[in-house]
VOPAGU-2260 file (C-alpha; in pm, 1 decimal, decimal comma):
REM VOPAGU-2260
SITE   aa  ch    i         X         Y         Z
SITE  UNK   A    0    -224,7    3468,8    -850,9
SITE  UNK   A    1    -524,0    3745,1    -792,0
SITE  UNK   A    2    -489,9    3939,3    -497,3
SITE  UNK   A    3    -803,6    3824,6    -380,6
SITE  UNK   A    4    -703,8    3442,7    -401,8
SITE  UNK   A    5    -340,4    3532,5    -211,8
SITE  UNK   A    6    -524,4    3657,3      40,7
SITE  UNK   A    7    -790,1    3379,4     120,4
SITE  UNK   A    8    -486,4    3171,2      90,2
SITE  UNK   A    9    -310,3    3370,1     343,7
SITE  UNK   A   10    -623,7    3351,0     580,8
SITE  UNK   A   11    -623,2    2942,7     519,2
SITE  UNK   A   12    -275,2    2975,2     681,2
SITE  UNK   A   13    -387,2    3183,1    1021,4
SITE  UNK   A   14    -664,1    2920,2    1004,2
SITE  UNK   A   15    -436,9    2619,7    1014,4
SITE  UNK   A   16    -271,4    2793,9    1301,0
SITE  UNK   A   17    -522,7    2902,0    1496,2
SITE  UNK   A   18    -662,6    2496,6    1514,7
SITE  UNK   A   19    -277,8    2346,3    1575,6
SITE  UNK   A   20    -263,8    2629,2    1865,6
SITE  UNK   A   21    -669,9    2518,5    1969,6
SITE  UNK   A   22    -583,5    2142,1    2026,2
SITE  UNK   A   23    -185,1    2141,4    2133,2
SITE  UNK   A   24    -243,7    2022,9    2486,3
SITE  UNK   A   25      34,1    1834,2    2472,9
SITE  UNK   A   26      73,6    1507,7    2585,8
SITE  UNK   A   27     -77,3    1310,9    2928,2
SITE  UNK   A   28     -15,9     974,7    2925,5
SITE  UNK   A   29    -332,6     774,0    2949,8
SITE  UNK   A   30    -513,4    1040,2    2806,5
SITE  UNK   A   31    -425,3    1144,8    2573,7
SITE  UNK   A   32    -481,6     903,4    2235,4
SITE  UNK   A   33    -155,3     729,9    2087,7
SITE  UNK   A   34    -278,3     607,5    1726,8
SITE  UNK   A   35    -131,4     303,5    1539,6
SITE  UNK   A   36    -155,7     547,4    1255,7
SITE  UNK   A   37    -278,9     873,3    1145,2
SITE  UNK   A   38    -193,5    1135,9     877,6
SITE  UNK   A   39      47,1    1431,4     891,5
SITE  UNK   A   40    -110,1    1735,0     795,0
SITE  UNK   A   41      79,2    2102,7     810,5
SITE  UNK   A   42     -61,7    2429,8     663,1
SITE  UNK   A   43      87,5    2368,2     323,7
SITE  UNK   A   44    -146,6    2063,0     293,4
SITE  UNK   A   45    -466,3    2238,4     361,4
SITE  UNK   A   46    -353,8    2559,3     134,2
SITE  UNK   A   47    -335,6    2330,3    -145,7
SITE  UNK   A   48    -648,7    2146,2    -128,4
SITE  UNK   A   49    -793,2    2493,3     -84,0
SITE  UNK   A   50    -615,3    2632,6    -383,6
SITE  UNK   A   51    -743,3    2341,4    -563,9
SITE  UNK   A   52   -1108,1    2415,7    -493,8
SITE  UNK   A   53   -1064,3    2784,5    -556,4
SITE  UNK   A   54    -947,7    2669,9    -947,8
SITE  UNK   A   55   -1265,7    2438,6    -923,9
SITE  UNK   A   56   -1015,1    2153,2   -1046,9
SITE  UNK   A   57   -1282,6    1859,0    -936,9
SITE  UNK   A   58   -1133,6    1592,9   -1189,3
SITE  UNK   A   59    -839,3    1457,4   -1281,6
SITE  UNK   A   60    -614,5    1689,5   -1447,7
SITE  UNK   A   61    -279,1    1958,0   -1407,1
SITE  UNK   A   62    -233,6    1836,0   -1057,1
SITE  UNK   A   63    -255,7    1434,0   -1063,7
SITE  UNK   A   64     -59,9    1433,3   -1438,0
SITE  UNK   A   65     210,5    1595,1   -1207,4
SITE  UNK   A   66     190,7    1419,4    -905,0
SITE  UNK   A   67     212,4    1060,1   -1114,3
SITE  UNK   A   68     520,4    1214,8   -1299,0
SITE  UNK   A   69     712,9    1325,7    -973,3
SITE  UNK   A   70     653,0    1019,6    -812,7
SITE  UNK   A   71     742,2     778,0   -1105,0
SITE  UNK   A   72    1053,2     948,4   -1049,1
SITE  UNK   A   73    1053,2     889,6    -675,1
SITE  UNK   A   74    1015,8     520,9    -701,4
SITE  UNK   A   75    1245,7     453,7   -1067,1
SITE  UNK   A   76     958,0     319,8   -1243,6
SITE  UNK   A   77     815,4     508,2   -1607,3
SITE  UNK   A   78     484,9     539,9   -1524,8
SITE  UNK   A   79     234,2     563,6   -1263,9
SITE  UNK   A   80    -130,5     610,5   -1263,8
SITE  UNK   A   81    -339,2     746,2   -1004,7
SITE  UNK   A   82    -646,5     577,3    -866,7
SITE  UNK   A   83    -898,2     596,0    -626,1
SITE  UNK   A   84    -721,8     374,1    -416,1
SITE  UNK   A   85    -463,9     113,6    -312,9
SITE  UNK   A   86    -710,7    -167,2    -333,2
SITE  UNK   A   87    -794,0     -20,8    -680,9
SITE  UNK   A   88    -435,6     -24,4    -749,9
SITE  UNK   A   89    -419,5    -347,7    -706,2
SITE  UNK   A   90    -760,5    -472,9    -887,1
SITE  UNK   A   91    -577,2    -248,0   -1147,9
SITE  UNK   A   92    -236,5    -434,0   -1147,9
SITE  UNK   A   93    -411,6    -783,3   -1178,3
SITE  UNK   A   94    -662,5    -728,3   -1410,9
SITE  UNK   A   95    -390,1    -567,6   -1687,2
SITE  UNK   A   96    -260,9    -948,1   -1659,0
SITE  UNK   A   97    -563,4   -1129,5   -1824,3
SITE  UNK   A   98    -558,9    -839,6   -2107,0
SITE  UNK   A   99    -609,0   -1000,3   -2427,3
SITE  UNK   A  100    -344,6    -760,5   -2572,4
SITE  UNK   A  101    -102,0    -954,3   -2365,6
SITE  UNK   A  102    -182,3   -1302,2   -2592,7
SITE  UNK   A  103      -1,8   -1567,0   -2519,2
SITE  UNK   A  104     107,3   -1460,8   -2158,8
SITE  UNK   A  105    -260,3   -1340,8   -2041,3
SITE  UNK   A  106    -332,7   -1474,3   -1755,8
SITE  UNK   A  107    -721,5   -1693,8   -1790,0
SITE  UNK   A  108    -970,0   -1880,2   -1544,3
SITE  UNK   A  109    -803,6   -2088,9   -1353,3
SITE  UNK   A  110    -458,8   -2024,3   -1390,7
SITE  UNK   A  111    -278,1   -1955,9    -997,4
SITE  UNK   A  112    -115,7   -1687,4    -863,9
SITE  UNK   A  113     100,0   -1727,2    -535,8
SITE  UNK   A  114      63,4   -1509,1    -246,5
SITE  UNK   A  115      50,8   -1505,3      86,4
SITE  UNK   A  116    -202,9   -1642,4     369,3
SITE  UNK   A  117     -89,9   -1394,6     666,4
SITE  UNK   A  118    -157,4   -1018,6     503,2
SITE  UNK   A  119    -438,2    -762,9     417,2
SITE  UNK   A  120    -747,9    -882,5     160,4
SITE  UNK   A  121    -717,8    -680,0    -128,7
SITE  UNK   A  122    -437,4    -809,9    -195,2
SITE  UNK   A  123    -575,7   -1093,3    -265,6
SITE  UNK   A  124    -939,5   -1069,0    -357,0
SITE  UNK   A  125    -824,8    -957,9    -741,8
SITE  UNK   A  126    -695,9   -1276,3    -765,1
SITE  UNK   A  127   -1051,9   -1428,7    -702,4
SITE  UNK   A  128   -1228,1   -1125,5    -871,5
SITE  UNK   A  129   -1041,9   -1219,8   -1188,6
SITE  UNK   A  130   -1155,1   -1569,0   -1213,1
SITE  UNK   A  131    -817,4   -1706,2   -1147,6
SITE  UNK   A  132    -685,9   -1919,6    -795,4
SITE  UNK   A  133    -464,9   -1787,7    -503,9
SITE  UNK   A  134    -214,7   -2006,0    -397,9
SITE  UNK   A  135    -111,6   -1957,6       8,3
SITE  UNK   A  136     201,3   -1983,6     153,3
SITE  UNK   A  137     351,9   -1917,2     500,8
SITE  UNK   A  138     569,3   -1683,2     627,4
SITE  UNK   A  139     862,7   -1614,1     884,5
SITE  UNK   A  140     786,3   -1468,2    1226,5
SITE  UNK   A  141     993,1   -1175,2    1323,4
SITE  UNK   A  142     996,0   -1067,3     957,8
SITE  UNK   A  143     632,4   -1139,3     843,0
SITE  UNK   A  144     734,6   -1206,8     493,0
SITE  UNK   A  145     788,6   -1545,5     288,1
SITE  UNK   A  146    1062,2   -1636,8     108,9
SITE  UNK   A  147    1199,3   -1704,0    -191,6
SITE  UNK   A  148    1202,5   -2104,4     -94,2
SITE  UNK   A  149     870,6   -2066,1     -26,2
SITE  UNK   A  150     745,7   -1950,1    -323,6
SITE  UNK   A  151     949,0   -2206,3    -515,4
SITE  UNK   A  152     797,4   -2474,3    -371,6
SITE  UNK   A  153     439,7   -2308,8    -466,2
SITE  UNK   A  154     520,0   -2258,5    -850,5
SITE  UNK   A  155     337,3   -2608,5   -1012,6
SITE  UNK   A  156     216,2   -2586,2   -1441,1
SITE  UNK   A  157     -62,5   -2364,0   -1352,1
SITE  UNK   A  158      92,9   -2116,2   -1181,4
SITE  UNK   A  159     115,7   -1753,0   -1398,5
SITE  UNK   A  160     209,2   -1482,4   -1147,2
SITE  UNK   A  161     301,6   -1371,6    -816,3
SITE  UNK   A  162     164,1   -1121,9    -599,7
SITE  UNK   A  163     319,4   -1045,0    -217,6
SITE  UNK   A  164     279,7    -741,0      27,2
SITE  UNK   A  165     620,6    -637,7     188,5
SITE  UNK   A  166     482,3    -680,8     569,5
SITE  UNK   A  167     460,8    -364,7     723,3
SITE  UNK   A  168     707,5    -164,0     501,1
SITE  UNK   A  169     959,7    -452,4     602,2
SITE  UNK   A  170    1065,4    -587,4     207,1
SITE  UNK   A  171    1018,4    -969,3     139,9
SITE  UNK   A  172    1270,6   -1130,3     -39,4
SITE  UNK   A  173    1223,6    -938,6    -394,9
SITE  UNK   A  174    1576,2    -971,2    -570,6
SITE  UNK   A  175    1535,4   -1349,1    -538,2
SITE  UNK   A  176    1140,2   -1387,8    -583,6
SITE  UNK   A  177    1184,0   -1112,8    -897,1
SITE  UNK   A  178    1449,7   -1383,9   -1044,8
SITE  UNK   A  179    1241,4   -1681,9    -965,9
SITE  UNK   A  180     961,1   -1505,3   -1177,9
SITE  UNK   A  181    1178,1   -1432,2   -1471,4
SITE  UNK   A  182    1268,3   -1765,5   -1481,7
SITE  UNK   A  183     985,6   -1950,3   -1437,4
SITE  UNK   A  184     861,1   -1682,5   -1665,6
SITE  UNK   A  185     602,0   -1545,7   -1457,1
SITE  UNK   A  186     467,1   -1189,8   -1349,8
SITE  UNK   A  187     500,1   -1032,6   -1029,9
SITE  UNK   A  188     326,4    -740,4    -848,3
SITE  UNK   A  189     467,0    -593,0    -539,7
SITE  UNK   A  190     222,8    -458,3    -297,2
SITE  UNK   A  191     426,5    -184,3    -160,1
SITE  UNK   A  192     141,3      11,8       2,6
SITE  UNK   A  193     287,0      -8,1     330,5
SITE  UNK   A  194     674,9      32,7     228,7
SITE  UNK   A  195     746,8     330,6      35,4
SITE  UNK   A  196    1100,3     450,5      83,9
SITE  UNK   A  197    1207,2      87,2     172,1
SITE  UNK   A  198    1496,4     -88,2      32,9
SITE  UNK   A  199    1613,0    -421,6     -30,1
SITE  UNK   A  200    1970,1    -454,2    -170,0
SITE  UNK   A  201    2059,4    -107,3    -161,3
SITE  UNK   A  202    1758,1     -59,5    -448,2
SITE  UNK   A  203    1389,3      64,5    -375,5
SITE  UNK   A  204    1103,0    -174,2    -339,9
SITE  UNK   A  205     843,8    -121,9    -558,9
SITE  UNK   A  206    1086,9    -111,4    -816,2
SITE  UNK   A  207    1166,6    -483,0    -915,8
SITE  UNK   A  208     816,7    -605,2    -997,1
SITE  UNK   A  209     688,8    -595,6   -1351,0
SITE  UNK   A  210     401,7    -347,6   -1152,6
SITE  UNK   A  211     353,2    -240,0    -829,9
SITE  UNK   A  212      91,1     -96,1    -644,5
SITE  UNK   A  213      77,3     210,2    -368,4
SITE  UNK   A  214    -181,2     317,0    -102,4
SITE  UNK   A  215    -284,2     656,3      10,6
SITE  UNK   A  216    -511,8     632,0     244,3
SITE  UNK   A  217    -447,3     839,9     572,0
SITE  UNK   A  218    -252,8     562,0     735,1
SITE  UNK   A  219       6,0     526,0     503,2
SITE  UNK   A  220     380,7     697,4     391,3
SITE  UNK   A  221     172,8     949,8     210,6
SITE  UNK   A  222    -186,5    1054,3     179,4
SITE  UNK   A  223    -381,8    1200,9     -38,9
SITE  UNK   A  224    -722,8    1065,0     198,9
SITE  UNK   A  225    -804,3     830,3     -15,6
SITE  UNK   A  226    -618,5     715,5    -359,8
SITE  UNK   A  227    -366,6     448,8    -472,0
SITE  UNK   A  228    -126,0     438,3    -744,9
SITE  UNK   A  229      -3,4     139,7   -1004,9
SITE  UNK   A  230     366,8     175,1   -1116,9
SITE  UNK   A  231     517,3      -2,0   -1404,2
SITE  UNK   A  232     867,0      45,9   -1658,3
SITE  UNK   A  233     679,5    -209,6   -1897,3
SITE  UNK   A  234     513,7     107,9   -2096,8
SITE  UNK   A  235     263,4    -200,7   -2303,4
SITE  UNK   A  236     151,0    -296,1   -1958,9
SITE  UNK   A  237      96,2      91,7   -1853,4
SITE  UNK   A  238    -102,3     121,3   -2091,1
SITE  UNK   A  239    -373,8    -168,4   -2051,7
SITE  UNK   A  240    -381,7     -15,5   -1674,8
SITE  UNK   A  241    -458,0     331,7   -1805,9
SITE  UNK   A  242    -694,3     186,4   -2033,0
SITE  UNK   A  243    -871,3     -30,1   -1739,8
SITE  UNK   A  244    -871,4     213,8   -1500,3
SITE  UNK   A  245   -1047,7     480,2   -1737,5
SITE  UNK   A  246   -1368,1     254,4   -1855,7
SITE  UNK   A  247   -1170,8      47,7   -2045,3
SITE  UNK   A  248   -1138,8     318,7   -2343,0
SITE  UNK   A  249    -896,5     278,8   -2606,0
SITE  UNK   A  250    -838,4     663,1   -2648,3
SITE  UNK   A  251    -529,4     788,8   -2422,1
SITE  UNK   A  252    -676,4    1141,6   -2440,2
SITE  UNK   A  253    -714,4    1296,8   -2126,3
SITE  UNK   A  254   -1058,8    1452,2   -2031,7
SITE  UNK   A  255   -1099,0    1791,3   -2210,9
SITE  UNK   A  256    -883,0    1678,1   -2510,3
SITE  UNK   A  257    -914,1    1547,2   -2874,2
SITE  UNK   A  258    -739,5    1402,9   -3155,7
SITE  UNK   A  259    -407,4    1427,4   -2987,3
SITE  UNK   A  260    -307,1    1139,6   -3233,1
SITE  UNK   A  261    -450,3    1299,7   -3509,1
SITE  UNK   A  262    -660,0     982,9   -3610,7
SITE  UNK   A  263    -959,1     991,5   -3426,8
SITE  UNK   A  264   -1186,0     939,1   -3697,2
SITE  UNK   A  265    -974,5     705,4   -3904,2
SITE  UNK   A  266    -964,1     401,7   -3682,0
SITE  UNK   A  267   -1156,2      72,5   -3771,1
SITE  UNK   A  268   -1148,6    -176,8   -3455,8
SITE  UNK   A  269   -1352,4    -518,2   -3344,4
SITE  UNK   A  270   -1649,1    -478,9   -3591,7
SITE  UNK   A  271   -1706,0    -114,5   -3568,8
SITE  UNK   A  272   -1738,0      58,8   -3848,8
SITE  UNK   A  273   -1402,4     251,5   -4029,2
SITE  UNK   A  274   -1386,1     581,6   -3880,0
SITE  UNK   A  275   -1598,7     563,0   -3543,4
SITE  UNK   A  276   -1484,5     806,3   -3284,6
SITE  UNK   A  277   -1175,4     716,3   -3104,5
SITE  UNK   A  278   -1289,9     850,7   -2797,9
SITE  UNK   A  279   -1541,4     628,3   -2726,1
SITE  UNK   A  280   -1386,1     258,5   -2810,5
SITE  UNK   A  281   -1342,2      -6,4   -2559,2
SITE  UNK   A  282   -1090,4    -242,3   -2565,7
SITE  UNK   A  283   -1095,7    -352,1   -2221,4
SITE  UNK   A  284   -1344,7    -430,7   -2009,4
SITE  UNK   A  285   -1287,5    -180,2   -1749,5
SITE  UNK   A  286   -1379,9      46,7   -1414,3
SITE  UNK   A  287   -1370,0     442,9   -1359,5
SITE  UNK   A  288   -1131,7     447,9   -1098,2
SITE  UNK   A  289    -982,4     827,3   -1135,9
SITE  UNK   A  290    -822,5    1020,6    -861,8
SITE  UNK   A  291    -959,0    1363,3    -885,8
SITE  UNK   A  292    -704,0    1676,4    -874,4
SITE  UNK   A  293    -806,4    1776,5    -523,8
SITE  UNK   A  294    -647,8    1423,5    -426,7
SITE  UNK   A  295    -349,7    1482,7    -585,2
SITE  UNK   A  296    -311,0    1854,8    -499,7
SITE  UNK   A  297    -264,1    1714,5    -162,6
SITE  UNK   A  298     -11,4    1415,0    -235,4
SITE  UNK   A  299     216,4    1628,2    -408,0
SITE  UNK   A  300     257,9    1832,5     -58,5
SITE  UNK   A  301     295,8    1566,7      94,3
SITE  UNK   A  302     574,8    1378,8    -141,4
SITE  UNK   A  303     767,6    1707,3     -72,5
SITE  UNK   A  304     762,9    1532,2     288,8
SITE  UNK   A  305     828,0    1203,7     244,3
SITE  UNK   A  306    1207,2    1165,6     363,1
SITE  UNK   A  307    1123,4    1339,0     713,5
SITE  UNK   A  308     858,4    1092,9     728,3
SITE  UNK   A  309    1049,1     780,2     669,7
SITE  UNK   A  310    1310,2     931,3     913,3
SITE  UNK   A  311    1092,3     961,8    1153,9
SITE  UNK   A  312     900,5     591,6    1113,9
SITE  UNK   A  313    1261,8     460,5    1125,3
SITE  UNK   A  314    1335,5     657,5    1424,0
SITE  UNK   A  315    1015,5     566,1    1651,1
SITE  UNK   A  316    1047,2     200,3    1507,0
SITE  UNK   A  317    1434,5     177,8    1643,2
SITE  UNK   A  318    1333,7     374,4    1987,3
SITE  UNK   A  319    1064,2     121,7    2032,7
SITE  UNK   A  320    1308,9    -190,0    1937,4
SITE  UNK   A  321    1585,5     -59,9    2162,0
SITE  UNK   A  322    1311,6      -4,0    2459,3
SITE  UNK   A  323    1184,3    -344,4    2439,8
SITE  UNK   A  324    1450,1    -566,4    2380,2
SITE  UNK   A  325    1485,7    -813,2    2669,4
SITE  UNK   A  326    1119,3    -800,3    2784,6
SITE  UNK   A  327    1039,2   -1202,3    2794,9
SITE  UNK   A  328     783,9   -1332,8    2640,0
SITE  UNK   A  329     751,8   -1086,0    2337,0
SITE  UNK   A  330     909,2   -1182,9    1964,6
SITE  UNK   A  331    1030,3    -871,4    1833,4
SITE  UNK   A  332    1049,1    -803,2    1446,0
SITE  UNK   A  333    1399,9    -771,4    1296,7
SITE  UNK   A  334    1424,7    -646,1     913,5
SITE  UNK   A  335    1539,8    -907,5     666,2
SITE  UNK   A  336    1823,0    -943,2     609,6
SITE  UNK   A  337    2001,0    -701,3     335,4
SITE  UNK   A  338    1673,2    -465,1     320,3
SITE  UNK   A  339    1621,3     -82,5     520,5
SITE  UNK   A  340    1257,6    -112,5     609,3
SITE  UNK   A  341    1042,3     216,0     576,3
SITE  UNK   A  342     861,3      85,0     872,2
SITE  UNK   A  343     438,5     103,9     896,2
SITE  UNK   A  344     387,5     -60,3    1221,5
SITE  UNK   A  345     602,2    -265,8    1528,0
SITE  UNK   A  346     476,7    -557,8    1522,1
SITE  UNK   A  347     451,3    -770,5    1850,4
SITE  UNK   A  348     403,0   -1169,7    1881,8
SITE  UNK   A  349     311,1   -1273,7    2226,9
SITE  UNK   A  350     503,4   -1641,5    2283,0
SITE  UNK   A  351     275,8   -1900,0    2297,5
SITE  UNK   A  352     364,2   -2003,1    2616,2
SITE  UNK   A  353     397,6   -1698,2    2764,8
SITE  UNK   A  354     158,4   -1651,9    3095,7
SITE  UNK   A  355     -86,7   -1427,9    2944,2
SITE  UNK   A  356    -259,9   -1365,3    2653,7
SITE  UNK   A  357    -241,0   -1158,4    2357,0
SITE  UNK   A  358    -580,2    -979,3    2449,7
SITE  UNK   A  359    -483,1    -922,5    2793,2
SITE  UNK   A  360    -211,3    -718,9    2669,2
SITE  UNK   A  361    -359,7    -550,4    2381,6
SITE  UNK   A  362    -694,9    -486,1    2622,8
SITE  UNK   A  363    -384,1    -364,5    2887,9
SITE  UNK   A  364    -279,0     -74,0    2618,4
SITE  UNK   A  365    -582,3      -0,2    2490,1
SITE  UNK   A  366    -671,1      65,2    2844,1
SITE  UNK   A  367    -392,9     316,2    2844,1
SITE  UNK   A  368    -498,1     488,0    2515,8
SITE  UNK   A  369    -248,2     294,3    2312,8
SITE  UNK   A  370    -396,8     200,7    2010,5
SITE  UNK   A  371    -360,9    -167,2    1854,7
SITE  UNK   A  372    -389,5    -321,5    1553,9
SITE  UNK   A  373    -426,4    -699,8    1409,7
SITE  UNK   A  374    -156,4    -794,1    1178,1
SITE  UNK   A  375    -460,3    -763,4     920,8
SITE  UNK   A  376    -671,5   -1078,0     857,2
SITE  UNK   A  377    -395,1   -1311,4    1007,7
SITE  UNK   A  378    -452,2   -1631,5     809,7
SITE  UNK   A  379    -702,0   -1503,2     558,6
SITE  UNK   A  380    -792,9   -1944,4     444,6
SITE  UNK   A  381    -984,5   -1928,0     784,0
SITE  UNK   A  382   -1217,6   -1578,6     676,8
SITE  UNK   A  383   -1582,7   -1668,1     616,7
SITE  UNK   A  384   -1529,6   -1470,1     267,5
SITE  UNK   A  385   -1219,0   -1729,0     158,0
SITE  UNK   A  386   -1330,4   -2080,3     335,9
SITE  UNK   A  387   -1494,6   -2238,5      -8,4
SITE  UNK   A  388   -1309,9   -1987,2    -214,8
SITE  UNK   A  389   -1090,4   -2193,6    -486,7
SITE  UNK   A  390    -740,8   -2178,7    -353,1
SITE  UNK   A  391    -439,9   -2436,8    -318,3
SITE  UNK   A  392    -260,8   -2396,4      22,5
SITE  UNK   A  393     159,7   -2520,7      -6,1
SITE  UNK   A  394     332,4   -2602,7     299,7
SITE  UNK   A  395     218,0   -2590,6     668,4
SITE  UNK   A  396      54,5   -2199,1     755,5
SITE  UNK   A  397     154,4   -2229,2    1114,9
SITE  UNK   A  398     336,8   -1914,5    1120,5
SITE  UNK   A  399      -9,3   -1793,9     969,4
SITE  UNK   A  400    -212,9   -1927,9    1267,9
SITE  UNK   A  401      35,3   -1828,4    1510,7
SITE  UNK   A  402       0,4   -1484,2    1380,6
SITE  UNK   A  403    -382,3   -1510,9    1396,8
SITE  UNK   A  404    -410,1   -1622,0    1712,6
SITE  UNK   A  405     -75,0   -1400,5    1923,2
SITE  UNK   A  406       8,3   -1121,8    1720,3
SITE  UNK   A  407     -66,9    -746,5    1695,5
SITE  UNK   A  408     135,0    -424,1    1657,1
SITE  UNK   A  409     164,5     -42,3    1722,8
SITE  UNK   A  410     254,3     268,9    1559,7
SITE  UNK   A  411     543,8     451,0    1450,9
SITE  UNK   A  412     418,0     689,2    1219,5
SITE  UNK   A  413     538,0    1015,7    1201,8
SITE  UNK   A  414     296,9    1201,6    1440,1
SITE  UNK   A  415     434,9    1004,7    1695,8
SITE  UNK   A  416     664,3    1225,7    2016,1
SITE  UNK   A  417     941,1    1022,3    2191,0
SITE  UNK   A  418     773,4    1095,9    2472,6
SITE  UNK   A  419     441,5     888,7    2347,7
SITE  UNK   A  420     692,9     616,2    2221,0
SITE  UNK   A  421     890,0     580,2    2560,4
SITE  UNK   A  422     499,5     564,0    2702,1
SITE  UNK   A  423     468,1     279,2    2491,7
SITE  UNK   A  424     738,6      75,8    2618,2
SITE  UNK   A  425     713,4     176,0    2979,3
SITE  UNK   A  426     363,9      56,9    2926,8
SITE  UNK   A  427     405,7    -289,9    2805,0
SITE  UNK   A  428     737,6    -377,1    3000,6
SITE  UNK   A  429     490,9    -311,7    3305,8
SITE  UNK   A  430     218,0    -543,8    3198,4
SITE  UNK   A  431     497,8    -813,6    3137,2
SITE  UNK   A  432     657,7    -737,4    3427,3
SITE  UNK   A  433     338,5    -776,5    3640,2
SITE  UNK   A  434     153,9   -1087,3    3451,9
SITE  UNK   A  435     490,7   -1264,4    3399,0
């Protein structure tokens, strides 16, 4: 490193400390702001998005081939490919299923793929953007997953793949609904955007599904500000998403490189003629959806992170469970059963019979600067966007509706004190206490 670049780097630090030193205030209750979620930034995060700028590294290069290696790693899967985001991840991760290379087990118009009515939209919407039909089930309160039995009774002669969220880093089911898919011989994606680090039978979700998909947008394990990843073992598979995600190219060059396969001008494909450059055939029809090297210069300080930031999710998730157990009138989540959530939220059901309402509440802590959050859409069949959307709807959604109508949550992410977490319990056992 150039003495001149160690010390603007040095100068970044006194920087980073001079603003943490500006804006600790510390913390007054009903001032100051208690997010649902937020990213944790430190001076080694803005030293390497600086150091990234200095080297001008504005694509996708040294940085994000590293970052997708380390994290492959992290999460026992072969390969991973940064993109722009987790809802690109998981346009990504559906769209490598109706690749012709995948013949007889593409998935085409019309075929189904289950999922859930109670979660966030892009999981879904690639289902719809692909030409093919979600199918809806319900799912459990206090865990806000489905089940296995569930999803069994969804799977008719149409059906071709599966694709759930685990709810709020709490894992669904996935040893069971992974089997059911073999058998019935269909693919699954786990969304594990919001449940990196979480476990489910002693192994790590995100690592049972033939591809999963990853968020890193500031509200999740790990950021990178915006981004997303798609994981996969099945290297075939990793391919057609690498392929997909890059225009749809056929070359696996990276930018800036040529002829790594020696062949580039001896390849004859669809009705080209012999010989035309590598480089620019398509075999898919595809997107540019690239993280750029700045991204990743920043995810890659923050994977060095992640364990003290699942600790501490676990650890404001338990405080908050422990501090509101007893309070009537509130459904508390529990983990299901034989899984260690890496927790993104605590999520709160007001009984429907309880003597208030779920805005009075929420309006209550917002009030208070606690900030609140919808479980996502709630029952997404009852969204302008999905209402004469094809779809197929299996068993009753009145967990869906109920969820819709009474349920919210708050944070537990790692910038989180116990002394905003206690705030947060003291806060809503008073409103119960005093509307009950």
């Amino acid at each position: 490193m150039s003495e001149h670049k160690a010390l603007v780097l040095d100068e970044v630090r006194k920087y980073h400390q001079e603003q943490e030193q500006a804006h600790d205030r510390g913390f007054i209750p009903g001032t100051t702001e208690i997010w649902p979620s937020g990213a944790v930034l430190d001076e080694d995060d803005r030293v390497a998005l600086v150091r990234a700028a200095l080297d001008l590294r504005i694509a996708a290069g040294m940085s994000s081939r590293k970052f997708e290696s380390a994290f492959a790693r992290r999460l026992k899967r072969r390969k991973a490919h940064l993109t722009n985001s987790g809802s690109s991840a998981n346009l990504l991760a559906l769209s490598a299923l109706t690749s012709p290379q995948l013949e007889d087990r593409r998935l085409r118009p019309g075929d189904e793929v289950i999922t859930v009515a109670a979660g966030f939209p892009t999981t879904v919407n690639p289902i719809l953007q692909n030409g093919l039909v979600p199918v809806f089930v319900d799912v459990d309160l206090r865990t806000y997953n489905t089940t296995a039995a569930r999803v069994e009774a969804a799977i008719g002669p149409k059906t071709r793949a599966i694709i759930i969220a685990h709810a709020l880093g709490n894992p669904f089911e996935v040893a069971e609904i992974a089997q059911l898919a073999e058998d019935h011989e269909l693919f699954l994606i786990e969304d594990n955007c919001d449940a990196v680090g979480s476990t489910y039978d002693g192994r790590l979700t995100g690592s049972f599904g033939d591809l999963t998909t990853v968020s890193f947008y500031p509200a999740h394990h790990l950021t990178m500000g915006e981004g997303g990843c798609v994981l996969t073992s099945n290297l075939a598979l990793a391919r057609i998403v690498e392929s997909i995600r890059d225009w749809g190219r056929d070359c696996w060059c990276e930018p800036g490189e040529s002829n790594k396969c020696l062949k580039r001008f001896t390849y004859q494909m669809g009705k080209l003629p012999k010989g035309y450059d590598h480089k620019y055939i398509f075999s898919h029809v595809g997107y540019n959806l690239k993280a750029t090297d700045l991204q990743a210069a920043l995810g890659l300080t923050q994977l060095a992170k992640l364990d003290s930031f699942i600790d501490a999710r676990r650890a404001n998730w338990r405080r908050l469970r422990e501090g509101l157990d007893g309070v009537p009138w509130l459904i508390l989540p529990e983990a299901t059963p034989n899984s260690d959530p890496s927790w993104f939220g605590f999520v709160l059901t007001v009984d429907p019979q309880a003597p208030f309402l779920r805005s009075e509440l929420v309006d209550f802590l917002e009030s208070r600067k606690i900030g609140t959050r919808r479980l996502f859409a709630g029952n997404l069949t009852r969204h302008p966007a999905y209402i004469d959307a094809p779809h197929r709807v299996v068993g009753s959604l009145e967990n869906s509706d109920i969820i819709t109508e009474q349920t919210f949550w708050v944070g537990v992410y790692p910038g989180l004190t116990e002394e905003m977490v206690d705030y947060v319990v003291s806060s809503v056992r008073e409103f119960v206490e005093t509307h009950g």
